[in-house]
C-alpha positions in Angstrom: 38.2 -2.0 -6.8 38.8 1.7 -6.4 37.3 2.4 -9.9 33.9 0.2 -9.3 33.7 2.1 -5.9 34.7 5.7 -7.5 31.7 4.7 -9.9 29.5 3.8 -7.6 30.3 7.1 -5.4 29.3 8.9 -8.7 26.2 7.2 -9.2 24.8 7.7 -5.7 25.8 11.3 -5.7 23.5 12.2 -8.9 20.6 10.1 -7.8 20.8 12.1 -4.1 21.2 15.1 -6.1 18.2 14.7 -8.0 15.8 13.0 -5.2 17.2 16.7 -3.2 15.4 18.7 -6.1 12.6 16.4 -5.8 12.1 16.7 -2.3 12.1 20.2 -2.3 9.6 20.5 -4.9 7.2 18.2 -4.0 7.3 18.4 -0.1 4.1 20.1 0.7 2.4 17.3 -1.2 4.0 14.7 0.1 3.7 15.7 3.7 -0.2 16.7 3.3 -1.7 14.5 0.1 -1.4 11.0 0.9 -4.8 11.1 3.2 -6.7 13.2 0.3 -9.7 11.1 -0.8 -8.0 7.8 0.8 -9.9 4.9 2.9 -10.0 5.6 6.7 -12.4 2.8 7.4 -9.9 -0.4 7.5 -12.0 -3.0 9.7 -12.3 -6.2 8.1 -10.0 -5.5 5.8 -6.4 -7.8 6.2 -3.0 -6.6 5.0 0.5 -8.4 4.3 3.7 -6.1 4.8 6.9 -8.1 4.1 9.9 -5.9 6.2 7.3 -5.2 8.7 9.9 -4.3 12.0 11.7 -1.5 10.6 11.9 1.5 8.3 9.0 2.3 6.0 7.6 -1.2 6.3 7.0 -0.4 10.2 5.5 2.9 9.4 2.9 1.2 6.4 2.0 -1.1 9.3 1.4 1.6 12.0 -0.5 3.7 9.6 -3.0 0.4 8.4 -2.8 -0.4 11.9 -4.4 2.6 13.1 -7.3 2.5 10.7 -8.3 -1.2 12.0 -6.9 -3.0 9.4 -5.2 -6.5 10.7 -2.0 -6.6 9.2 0.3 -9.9 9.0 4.1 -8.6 10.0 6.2 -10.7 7.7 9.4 -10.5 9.6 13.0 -12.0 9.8 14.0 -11.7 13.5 10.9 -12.5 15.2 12.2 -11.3 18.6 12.4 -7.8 17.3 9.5 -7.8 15.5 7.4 -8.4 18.9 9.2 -6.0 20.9 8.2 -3.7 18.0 4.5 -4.8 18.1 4.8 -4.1 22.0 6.2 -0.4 20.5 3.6 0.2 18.3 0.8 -0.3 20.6 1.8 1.6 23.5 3.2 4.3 22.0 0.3 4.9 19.5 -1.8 8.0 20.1 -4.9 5.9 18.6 -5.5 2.6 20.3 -4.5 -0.6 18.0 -6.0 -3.5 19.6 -3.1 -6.2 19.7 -4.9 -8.8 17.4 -4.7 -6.6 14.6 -0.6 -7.5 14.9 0.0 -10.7 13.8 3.6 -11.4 13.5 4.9 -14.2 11.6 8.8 -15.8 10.7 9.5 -14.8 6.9 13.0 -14.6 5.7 12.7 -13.8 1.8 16.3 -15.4 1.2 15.0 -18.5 1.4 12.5 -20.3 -0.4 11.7 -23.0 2.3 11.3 -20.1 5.0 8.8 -18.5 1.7 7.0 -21.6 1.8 6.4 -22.6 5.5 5.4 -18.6 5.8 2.9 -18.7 2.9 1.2 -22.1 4.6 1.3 -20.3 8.1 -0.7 -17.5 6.4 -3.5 -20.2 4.4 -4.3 -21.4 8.1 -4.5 -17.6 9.5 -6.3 -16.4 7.4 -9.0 -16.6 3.9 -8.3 -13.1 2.6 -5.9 -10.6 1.7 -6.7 -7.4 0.4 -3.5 -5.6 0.5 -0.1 -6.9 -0.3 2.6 -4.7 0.3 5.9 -6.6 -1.3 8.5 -3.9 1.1 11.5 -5.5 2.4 14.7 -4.9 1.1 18.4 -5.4 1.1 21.3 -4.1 -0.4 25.5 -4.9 0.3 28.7 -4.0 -0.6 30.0 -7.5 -0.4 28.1 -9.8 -3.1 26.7 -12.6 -0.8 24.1 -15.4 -1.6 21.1 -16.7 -0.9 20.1 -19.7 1.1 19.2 -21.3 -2.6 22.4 -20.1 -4.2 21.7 -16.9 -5.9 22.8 -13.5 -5.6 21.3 -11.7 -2.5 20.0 -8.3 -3.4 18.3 -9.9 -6.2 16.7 -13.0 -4.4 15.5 -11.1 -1.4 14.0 -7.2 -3.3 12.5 -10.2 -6.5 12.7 -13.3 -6.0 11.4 -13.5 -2.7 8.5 -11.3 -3.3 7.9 -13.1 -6.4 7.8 -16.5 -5.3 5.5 -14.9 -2.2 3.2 -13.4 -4.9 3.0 -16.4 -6.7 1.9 -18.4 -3.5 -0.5 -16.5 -2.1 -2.3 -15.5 -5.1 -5.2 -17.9 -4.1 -6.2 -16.2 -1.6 -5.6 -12.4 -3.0 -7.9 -14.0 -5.9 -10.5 -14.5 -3.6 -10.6 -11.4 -1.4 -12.8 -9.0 -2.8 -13.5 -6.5 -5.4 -10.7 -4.3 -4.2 -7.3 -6.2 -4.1 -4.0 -4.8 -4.2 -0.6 -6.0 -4.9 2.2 -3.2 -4.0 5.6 -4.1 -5.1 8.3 -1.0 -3.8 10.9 -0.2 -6.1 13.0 2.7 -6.2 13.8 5.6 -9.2 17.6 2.9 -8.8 15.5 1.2 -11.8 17.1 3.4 -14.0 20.0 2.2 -13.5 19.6 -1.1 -14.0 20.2 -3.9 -16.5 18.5 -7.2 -16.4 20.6 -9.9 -18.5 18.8 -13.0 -18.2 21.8 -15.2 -18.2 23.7 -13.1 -15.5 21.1 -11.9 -12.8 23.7 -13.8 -10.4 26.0 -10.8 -11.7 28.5 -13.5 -12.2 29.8 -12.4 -15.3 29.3 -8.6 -15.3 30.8 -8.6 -11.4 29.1 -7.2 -8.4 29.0 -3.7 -7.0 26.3 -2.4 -4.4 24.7 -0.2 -7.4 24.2 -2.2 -10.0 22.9 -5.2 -7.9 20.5 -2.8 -6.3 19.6 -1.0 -9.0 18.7 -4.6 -11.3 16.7 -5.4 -8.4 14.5 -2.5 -8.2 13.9 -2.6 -12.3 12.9 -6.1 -11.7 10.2 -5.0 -9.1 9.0 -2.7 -11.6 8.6 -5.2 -15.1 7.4 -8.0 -12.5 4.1 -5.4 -11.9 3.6 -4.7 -15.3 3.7 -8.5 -16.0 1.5 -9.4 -13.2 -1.1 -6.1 -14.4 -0.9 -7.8 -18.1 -1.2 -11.6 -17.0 -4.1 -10.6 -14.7 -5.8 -7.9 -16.9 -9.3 -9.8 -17.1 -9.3 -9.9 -13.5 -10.9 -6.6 -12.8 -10.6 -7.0 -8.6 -6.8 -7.1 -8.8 -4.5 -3.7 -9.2 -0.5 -3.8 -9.4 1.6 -0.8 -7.9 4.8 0.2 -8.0 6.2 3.2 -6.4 9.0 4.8 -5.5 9.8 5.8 -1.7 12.3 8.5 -1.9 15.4 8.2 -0.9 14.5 7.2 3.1 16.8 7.4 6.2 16.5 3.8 6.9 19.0 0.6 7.7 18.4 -0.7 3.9 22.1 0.0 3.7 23.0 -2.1 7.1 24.7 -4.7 5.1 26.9 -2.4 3.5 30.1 0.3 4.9 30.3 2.3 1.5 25.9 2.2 2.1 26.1 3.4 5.6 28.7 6.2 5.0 27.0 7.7 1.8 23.3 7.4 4.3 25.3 9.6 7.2 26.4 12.2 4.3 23.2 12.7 2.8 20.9 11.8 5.7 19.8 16.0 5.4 18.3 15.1 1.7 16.4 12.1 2.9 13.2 11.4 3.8 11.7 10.2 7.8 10.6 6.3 7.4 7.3 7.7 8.3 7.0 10.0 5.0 8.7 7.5 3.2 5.8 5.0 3.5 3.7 7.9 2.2 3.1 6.6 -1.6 2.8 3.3 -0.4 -0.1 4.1 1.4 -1.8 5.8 -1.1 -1.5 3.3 -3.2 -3.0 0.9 -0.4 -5.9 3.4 0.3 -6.7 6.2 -2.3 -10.3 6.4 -3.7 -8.8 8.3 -6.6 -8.9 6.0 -9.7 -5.4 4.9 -10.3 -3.6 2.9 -13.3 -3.2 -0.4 -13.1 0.1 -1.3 -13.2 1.4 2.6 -12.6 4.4 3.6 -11.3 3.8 6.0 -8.0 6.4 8.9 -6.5 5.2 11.4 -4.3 1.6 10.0 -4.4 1.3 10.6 -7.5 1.4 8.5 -11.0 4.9 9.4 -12.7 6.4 8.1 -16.2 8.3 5.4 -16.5 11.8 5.2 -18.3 11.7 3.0 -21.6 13.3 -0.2 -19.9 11.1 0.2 -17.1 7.8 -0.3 -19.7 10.1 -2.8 -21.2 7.5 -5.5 -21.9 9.9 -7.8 -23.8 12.1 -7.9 -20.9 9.2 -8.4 -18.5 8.2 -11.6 -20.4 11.5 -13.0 -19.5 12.2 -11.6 -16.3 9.2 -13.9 -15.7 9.9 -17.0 -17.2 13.5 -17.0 -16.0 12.3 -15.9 -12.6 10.0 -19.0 -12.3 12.3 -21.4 -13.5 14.9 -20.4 -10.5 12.0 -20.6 -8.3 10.8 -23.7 -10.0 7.6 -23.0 -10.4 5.0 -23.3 -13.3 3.2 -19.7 -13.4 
């Protein structure tokens, strides 16, 4: 135990190190960019944030808000999502007319909850134009899911995955302009997706690695999706990383919390941190289908994040635990 949390210590240490050196290099950019060239015309257009109530989920929705799109707030606790629809609205310098808020239950641990969600959105509404796949967990403790797998990975992949996968009707039929967000984190490069242990059953658990598999997941499951759906010329796949953000990602998890309180001077403001995400939601620039975004801008991808091999089964195995045909 001491070891796996000694390595983990390690491991969170060099990636705040190097997000520090990032965030000092790039933060003019990121502070002043994200609105260069972008979309500030949102009405009629409808967005999907999963993670909607809090963190840079809640700052993606304020922003899209403020334009006039209509976004669906896929939340958890639906009693905290209102009161932070009530927020939103009245503290907002720009007025958001309340029907542009449409909160709604979606708890990505489960697939029933996944389901009833995605039929909830069929009768709301006929398009989708941007699909922000946001929420995420991470714990100290391994825990599992309401349909037996690990946590971190069923809620930051399979969850969002099996969402996808649902509501691709709809996305399919929404315009010439669709796109599909998934946020990941530079934790990809960390990772290791062994098809017969995503469960981390065999390997055994630690708040890094679980984390970290989940997040590479996020990344091969866009450049699947941008392969299966390259003749489809209205759909675009993003990935991004955030930053390392001052949110409650880590509420699940002591050793999380702690190491967030150390290094909470290197992080970035939820607001700032929804930055890349919103570029990739709204820039006019001509971006790569199925890129990988930091700092709004396109940055290179580690070998087993372009892993296409791995992607391919990251797929197949992911639908067969959903069971699904895809």
């Amino acid at each position: 135990l001491l070891q796996k949390l000694i390595t983990s210590c390690i491991s969170f240490v060099i990636f705040a190190i190097k997000t520090l050196e990032r965030i000092v290099i790039h933060s003019g950019i990121r502070m002043s960019n994200w609105k260069n060239n972008c979309k500030t015309d949102l009405s009629g257009v409808t967005a999907l944030v999963t993670g909607a109530s809090n963190g840079i989920g809640l700052e993606t929705t304020l922003a899209l808000a403020k334009l006039g799109c209509k976004v669906i707030m896929g939340c958890r606790n639906l009693e905290k999502a209102e009161l932070v629809k009530k927020e939103m609205i009245e503290k907002s310098e720009e007025k958001i007319s309340e029907d542009l808020l449409v909160v709604k239950c979606l708890d990505l641990k489960s697939k029933d909850s996944i389901k009833k969600f995605s039929d909830d959105v069929h009768q709301s509404v006929d398009k989708i134009q941007i699909l922000v796949n946001n929420a995420g967990v991470c714990s100290s403790d391994k825990r599992i899911s309401d349909d037996g797998f690990e946590m971190t990975f069923a809620v930051n992949h399979l969850g969002h995955f099996y969402l996808t996968f649902l509501l691709m009707d709809i996305l399919q039929k929404s315009g010439d302009d669709v796109r599909i967000i998934n946020v990941s984190s530079d934790a990809y490069k960390m990772g290791e997706l062994i098809m017969d242990d995503l469960n981390l059953e065999r390997r055994g658990y630690s708040y890094i690695k679980s984390y970290a598999h989940s997040k590479l997941a996020n990344v091969l499951f866009t450049k699947q999706l941008t392969e299966k759906y390259a003749d489809d010329k209205n759909l675009k796949f993003y990935s991004l990383h955030p930053g390392v953000v001052a949110t409650d990602l880590n509420r699940d998890s002591a050793f999380g919390r702690f190491m967030t309180k150390i290094f909470k001077f290197t992080m970035k403001s939820s607001e700032s941190g929804a930055y890349t995400t919103l570029y990739c939601a709204l820039s006019n620039d001509s971006l790569t289908n199925g890129g990988y975004f930091v700092d709004c801008k396109e940055a290179s991808l580690k070998d087993r994040g372009k892993n296409m091999e791995v992607a391919g089964k990251l797929w197949a195995t992911s639908c067969e635990m959903m069971g699904i045909d895809w």
